[in-house]
Structures are given as C-alpha cells and as structure tokens.
N, CA, C and O atoms as CSV, one atom per row, in Angstrom:
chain,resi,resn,atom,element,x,y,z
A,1,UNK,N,N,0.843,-1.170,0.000
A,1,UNK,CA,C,0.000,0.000,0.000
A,1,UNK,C,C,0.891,1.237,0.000
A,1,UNK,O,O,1.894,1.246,0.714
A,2,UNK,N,N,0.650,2.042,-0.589
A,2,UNK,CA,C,0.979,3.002,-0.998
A,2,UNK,C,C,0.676,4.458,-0.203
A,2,UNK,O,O,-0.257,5.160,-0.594
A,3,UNK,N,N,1.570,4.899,1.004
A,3,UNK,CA,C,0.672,6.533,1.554
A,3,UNK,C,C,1.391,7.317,0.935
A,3,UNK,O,O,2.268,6.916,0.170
A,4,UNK,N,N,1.051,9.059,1.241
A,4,UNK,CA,C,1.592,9.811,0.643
A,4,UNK,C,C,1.888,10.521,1.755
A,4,UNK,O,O,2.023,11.718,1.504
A,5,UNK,N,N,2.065,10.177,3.092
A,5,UNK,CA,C,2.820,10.452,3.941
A,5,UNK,C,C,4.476,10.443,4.029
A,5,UNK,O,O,5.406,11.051,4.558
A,6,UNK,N,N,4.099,8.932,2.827
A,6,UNK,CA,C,5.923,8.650,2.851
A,6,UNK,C,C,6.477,9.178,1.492
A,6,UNK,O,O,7.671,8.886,1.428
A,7,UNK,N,N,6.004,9.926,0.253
A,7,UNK,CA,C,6.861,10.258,-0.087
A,7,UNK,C,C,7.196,12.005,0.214
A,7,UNK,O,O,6.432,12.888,0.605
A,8,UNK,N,N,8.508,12.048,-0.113
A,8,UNK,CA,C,9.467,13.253,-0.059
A,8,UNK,C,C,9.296,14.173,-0.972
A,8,UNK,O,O,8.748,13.586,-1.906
A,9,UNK,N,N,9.402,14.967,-1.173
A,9,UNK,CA,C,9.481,16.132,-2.060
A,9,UNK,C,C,11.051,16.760,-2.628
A,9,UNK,O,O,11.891,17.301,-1.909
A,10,UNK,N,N,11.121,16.601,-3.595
A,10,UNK,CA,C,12.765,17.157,-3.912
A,10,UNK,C,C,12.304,18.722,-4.049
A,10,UNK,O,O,11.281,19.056,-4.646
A,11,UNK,N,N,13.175,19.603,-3.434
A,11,UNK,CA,C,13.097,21.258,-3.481
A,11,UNK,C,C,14.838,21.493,-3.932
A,11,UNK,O,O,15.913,20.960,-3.658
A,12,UNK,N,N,14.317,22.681,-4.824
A,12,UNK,CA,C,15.337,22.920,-5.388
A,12,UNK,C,C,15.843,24.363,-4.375
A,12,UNK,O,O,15.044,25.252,-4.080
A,13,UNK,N,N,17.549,24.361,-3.870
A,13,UNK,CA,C,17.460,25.260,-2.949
A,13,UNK,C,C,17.666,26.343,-3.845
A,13,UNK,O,O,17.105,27.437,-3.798
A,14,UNK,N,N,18.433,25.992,-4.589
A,14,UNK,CA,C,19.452,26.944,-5.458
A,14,UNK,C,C,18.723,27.006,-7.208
A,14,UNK,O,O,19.050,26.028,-7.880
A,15,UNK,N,N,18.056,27.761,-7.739
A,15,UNK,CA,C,17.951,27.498,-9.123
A,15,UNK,C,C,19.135,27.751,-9.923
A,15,UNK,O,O,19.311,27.184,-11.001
A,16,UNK,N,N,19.948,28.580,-9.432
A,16,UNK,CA,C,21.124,29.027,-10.245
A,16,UNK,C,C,22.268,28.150,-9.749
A,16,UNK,O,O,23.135,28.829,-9.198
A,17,UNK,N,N,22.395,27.517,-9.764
A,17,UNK,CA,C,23.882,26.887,-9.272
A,17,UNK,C,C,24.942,27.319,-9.720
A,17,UNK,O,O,24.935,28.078,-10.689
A,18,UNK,N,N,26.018,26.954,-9.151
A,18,UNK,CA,C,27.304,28.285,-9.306
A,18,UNK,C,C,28.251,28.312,-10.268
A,18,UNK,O,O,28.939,29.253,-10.663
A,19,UNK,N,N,28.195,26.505,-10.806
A,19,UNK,CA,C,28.718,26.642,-11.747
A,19,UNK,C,C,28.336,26.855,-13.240
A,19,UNK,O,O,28.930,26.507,-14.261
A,20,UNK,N,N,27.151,27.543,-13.063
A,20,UNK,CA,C,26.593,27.927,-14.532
A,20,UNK,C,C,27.146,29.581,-14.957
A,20,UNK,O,O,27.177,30.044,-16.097
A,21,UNK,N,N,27.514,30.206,-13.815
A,21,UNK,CA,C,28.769,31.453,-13.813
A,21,UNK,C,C,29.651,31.117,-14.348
A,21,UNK,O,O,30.103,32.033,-15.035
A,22,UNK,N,N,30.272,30.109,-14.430
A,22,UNK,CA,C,31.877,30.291,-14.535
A,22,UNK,C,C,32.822,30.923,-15.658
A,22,UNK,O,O,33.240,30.010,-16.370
A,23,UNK,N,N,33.086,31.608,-15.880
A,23,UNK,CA,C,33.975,32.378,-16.537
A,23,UNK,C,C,35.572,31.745,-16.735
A,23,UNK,O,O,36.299,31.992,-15.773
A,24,UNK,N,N,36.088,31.114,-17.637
A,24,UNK,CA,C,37.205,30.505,-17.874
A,24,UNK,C,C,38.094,32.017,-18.381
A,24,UNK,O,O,37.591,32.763,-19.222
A,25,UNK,N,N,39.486,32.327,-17.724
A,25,UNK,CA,C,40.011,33.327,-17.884
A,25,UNK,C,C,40.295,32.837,-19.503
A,25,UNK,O,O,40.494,31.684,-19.883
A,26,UNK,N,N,40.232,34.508,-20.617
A,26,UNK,CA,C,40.767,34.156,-22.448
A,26,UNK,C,C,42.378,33.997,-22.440
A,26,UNK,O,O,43.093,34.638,-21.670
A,27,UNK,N,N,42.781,33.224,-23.228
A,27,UNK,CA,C,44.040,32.845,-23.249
A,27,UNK,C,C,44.807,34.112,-22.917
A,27,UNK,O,O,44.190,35.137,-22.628
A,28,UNK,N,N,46.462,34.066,-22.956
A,28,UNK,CA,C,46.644,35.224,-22.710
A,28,UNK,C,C,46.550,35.844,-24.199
A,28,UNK,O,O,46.081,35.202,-25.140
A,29,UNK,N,N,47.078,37.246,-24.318
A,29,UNK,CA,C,47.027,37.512,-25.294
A,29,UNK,C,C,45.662,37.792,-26.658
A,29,UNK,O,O,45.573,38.262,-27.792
A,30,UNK,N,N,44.683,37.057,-25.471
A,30,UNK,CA,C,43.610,37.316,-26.372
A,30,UNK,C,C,42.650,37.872,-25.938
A,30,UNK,O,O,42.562,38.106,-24.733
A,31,UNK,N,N,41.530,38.282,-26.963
A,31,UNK,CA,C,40.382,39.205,-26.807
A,31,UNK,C,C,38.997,38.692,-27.232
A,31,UNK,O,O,38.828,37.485,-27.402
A,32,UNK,N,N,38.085,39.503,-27.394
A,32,UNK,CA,C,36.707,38.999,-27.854
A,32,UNK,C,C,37.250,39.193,-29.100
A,32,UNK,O,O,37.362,38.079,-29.612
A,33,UNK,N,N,37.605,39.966,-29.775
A,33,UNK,CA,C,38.035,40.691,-31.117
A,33,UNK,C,C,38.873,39.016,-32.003
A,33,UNK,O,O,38.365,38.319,-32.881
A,34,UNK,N,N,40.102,38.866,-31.394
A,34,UNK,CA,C,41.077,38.297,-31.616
A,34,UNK,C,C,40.111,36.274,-31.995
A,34,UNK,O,O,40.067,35.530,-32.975
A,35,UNK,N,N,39.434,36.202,-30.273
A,35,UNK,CA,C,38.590,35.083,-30.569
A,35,UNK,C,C,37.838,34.830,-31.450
A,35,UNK,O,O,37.706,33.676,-31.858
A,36,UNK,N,N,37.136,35.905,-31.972
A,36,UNK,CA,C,36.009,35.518,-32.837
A,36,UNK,C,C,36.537,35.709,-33.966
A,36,UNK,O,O,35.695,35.402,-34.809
A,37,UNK,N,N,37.574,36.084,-34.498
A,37,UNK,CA,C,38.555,36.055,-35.761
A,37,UNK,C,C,39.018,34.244,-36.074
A,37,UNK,O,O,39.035,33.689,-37.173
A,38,UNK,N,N,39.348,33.645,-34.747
A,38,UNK,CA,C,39.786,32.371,-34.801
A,38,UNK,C,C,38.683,32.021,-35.067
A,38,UNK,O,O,38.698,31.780,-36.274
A,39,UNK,N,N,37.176,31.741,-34.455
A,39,UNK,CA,C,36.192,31.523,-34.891
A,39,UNK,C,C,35.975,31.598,-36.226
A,39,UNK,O,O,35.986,30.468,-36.714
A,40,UNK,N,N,35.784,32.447,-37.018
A,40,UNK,CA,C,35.693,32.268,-37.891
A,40,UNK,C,C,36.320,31.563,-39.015
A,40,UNK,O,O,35.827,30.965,-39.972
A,41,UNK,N,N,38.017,31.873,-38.515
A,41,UNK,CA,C,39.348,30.933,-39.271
A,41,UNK,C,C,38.170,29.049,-39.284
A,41,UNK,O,O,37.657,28.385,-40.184
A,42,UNK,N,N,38.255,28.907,-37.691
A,42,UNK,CA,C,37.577,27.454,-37.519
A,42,UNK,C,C,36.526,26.799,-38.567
A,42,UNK,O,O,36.578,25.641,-38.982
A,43,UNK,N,N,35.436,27.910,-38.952
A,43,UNK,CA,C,34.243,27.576,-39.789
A,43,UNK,C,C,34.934,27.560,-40.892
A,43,UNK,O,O,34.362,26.756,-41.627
A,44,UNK,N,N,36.094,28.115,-41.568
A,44,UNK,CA,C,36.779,27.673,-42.737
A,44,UNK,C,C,37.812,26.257,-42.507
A,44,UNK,O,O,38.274,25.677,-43.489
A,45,UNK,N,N,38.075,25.832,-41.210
A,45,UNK,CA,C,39.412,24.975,-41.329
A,45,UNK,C,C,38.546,23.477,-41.386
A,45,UNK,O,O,39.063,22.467,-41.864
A,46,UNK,N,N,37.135,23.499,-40.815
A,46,UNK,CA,C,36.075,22.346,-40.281
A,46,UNK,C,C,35.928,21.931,-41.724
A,46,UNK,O,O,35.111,21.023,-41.879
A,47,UNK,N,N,36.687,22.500,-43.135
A,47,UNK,CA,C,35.651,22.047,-44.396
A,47,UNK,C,C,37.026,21.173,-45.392
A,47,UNK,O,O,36.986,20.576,-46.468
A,48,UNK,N,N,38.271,21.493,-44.321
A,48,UNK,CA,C,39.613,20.783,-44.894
A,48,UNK,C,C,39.253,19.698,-44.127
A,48,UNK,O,O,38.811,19.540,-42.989
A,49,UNK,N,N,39.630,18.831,-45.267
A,49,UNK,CA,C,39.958,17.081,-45.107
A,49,UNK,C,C,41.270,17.083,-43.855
A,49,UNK,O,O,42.075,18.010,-43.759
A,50,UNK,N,N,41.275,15.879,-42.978
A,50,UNK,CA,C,42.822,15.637,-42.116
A,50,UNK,C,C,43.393,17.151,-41.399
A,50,UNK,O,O,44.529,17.587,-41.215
A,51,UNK,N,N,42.166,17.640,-41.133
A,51,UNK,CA,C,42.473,18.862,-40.591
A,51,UNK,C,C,41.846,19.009,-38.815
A,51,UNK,O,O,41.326,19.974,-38.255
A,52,UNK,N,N,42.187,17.534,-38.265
A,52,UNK,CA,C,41.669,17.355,-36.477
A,52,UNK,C,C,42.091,18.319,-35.998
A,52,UNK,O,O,41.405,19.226,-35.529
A,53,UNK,N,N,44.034,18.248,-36.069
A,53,UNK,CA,C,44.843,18.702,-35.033
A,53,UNK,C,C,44.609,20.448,-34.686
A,53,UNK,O,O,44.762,21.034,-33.615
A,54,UNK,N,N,44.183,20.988,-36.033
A,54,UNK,CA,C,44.333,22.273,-35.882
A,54,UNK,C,C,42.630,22.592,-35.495
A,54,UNK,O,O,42.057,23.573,-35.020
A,55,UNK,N,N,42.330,21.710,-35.797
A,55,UNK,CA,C,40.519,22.218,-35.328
A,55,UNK,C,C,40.436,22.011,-33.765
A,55,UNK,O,O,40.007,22.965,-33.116
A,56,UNK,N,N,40.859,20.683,-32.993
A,56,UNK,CA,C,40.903,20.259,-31.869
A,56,UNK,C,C,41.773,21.792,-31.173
A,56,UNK,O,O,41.208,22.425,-30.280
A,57,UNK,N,N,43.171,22.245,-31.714
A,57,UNK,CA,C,43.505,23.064,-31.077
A,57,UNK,C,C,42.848,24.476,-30.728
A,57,UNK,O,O,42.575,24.752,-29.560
A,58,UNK,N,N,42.625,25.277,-31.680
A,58,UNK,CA,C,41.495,26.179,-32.448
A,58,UNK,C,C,40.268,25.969,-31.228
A,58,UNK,O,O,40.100,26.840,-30.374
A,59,UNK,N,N,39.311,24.504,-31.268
A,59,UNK,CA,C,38.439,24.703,-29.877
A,59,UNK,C,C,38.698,24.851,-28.614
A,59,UNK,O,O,37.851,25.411,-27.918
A,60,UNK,N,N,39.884,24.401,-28.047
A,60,UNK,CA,C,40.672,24.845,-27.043
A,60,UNK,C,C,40.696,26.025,-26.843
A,60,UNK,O,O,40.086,26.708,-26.019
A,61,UNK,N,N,41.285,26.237,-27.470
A,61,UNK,CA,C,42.070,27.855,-27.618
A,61,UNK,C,C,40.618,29.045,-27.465
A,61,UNK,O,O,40.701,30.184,-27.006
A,62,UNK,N,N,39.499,28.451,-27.931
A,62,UNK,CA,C,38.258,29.494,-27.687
A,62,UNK,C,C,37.351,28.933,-26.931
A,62,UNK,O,O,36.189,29.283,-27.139
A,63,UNK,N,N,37.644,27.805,-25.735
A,63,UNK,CA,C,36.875,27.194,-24.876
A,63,UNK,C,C,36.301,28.757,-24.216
A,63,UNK,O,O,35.133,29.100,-24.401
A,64,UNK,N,N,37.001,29.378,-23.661
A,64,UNK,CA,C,36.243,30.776,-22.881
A,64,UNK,C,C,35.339,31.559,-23.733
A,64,UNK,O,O,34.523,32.228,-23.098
A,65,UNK,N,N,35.293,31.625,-24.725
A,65,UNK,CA,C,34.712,32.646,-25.488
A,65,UNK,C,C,33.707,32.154,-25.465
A,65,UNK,O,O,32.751,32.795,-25.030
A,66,UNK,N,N,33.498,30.436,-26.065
A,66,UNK,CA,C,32.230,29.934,-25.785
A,66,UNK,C,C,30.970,29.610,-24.793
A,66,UNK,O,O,29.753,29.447,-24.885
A,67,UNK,N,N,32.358,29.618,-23.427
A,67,UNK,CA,C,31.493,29.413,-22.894
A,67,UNK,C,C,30.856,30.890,-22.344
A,67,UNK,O,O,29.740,31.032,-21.844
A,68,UNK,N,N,31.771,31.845,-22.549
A,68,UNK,CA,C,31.050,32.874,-22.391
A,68,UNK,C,C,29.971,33.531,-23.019
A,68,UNK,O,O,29.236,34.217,-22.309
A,69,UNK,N,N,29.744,33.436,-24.260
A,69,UNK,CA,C,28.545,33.149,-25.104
A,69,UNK,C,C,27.594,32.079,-24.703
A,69,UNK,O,O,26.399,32.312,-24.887
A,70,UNK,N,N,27.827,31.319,-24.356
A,70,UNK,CA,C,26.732,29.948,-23.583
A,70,UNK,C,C,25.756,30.851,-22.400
A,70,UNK,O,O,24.550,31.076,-22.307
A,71,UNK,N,N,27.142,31.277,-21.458
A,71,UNK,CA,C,26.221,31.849,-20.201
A,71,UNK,C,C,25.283,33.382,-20.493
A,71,UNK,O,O,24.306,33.754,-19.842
A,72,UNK,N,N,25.911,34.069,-21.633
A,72,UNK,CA,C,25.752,35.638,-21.351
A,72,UNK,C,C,24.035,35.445,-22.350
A,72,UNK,O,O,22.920,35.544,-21.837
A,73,UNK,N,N,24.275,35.215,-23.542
A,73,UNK,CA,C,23.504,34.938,-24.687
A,73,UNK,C,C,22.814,33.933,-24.403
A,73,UNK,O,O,21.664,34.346,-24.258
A,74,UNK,N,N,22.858,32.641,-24.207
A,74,UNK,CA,C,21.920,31.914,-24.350
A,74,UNK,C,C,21.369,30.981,-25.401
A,74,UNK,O,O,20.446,30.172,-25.296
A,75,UNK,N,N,22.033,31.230,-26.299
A,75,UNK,CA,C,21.689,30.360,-27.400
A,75,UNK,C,C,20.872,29.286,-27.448
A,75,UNK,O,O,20.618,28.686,-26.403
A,76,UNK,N,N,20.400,28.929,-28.516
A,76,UNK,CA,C,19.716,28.356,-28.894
A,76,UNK,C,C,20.346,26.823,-29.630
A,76,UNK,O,O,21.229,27.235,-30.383
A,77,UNK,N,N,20.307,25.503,-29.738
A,77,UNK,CA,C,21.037,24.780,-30.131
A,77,UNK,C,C,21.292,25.065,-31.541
A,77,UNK,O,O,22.412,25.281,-32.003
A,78,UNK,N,N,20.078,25.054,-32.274
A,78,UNK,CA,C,20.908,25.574,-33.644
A,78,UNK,C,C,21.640,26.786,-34.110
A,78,UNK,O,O,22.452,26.961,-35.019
A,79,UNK,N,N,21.098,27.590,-33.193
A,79,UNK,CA,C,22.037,29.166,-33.278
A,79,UNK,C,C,23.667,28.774,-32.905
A,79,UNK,O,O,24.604,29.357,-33.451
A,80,UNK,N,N,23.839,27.763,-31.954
A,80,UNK,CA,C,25.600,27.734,-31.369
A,80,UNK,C,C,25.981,26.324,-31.948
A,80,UNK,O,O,27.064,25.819,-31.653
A,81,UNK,N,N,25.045,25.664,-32.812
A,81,UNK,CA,C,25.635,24.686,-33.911
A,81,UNK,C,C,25.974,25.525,-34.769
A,81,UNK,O,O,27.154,25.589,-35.115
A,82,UNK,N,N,24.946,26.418,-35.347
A,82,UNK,CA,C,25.382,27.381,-36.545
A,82,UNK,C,C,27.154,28.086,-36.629
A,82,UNK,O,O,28.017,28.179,-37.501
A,83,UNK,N,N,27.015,28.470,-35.161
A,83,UNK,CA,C,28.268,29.084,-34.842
A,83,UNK,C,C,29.564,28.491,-34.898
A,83,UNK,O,O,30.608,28.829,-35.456
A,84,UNK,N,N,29.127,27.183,-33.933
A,84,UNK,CA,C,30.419,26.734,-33.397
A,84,UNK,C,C,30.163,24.580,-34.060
A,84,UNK,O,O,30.050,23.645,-33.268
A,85,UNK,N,N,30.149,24.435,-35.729
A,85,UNK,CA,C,30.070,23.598,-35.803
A,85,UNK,C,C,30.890,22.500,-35.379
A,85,UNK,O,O,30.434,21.362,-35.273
A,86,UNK,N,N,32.113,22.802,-35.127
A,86,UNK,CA,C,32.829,21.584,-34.537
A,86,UNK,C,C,32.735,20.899,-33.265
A,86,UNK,O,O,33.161,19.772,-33.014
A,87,UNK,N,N,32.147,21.678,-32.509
A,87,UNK,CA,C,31.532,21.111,-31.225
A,87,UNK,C,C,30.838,20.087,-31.218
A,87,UNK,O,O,30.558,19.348,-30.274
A,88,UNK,N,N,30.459,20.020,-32.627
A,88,UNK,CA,C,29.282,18.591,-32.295
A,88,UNK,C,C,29.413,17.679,-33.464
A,88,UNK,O,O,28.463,17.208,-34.090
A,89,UNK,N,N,30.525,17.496,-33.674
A,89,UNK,CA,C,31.686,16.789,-34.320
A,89,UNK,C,C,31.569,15.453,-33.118
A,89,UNK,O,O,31.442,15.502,-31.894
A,90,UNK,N,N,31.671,14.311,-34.046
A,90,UNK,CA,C,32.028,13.050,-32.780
A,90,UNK,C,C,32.896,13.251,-31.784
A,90,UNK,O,O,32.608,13.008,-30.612
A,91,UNK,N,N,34.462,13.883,-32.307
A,91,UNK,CA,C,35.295,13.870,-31.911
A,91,UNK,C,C,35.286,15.025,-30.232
A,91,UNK,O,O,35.782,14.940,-29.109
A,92,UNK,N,N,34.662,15.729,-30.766
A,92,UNK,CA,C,34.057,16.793,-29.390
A,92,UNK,C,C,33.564,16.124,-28.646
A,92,UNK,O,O,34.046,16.138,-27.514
A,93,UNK,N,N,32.354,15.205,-28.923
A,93,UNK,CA,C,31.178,14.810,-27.839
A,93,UNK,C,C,32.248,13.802,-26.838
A,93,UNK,O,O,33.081,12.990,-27.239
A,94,UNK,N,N,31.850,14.222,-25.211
A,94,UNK,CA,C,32.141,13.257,-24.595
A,94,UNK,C,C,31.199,12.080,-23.805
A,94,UNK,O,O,30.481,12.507,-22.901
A,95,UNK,N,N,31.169,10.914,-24.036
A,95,UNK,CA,C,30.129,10.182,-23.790
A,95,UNK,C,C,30.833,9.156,-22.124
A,95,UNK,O,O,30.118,8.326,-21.562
C-alpha cells in the first residue's frame, strides 16, 4: 500500500547553481576581437579534409569565449551549432 505520507518532495534550494557562472580566464594575449577572428578561421578549417589537429587546437584555444557566449547569450542549439560547428563533431562529444 501506498501513503503519501511517505513520499518526499525534492526542493530545489538553489535554481542558479554556481557553476553555470563560470567564466574561464581568455588565453593570454587574447580578446573577444582576436577570438572571434579564430572563430571564424575554424568555420573555414572544419571544411579541410585531415584537418583534427588544428581544429581540436582552435576549440581549445576558444573554450572561454564559448562558454562565455553559452552563459551571457543563451543560445539556442541551432544558433551555437550554426556558430560553433565543430563542437558537435564526434570527436568533441564526450560520452
């Protein structure tokens, strides 16, 4: 039998949790300006054949930018596929 004495209620304390802030410091040397230049280099390098090493590096290298666009903007999945197609490249996904 079944009461509803015994079940619990999950409450959420926090809606924002803290690590949805996080801000990854931009490499040195770089800018919003400078990043989104590589960005764009990227959407041209994603269309060369045997071209991992420099794409894998390239997403690295603008992990902050993105994610700073993730938190500030908000995107939409096809808006930050549009953007950032290599992200969702096999080789990106971690399972």
């Amino acid at each position: 039998m079944f009461h509803l004495n015994c079940v619990k209620t999950i409450r959420h304390h926090n809606a924002n949790p803290p690590f949805s802030t996080f801000y990854p410091s931009f490499p040195t040397g770089a800018n919003l300006e400078s990043l989104e230049k590589e960005r764009l280099e990227l959407l041209t390098d994603i269309r060369i054949r045997n071209n991992n090493r420099v794409i894998a590096d390239k997403m690295a290298h603008t992990f902050a930018y993105r994610r700073q666009e993730v938190v500030n903007q908000e995107p939409g999945i096809k808006d930050f596929k549009d953007r950032w197609p290599a992200l969702f490249q096999q080789k990106e996904v971690i399972i």
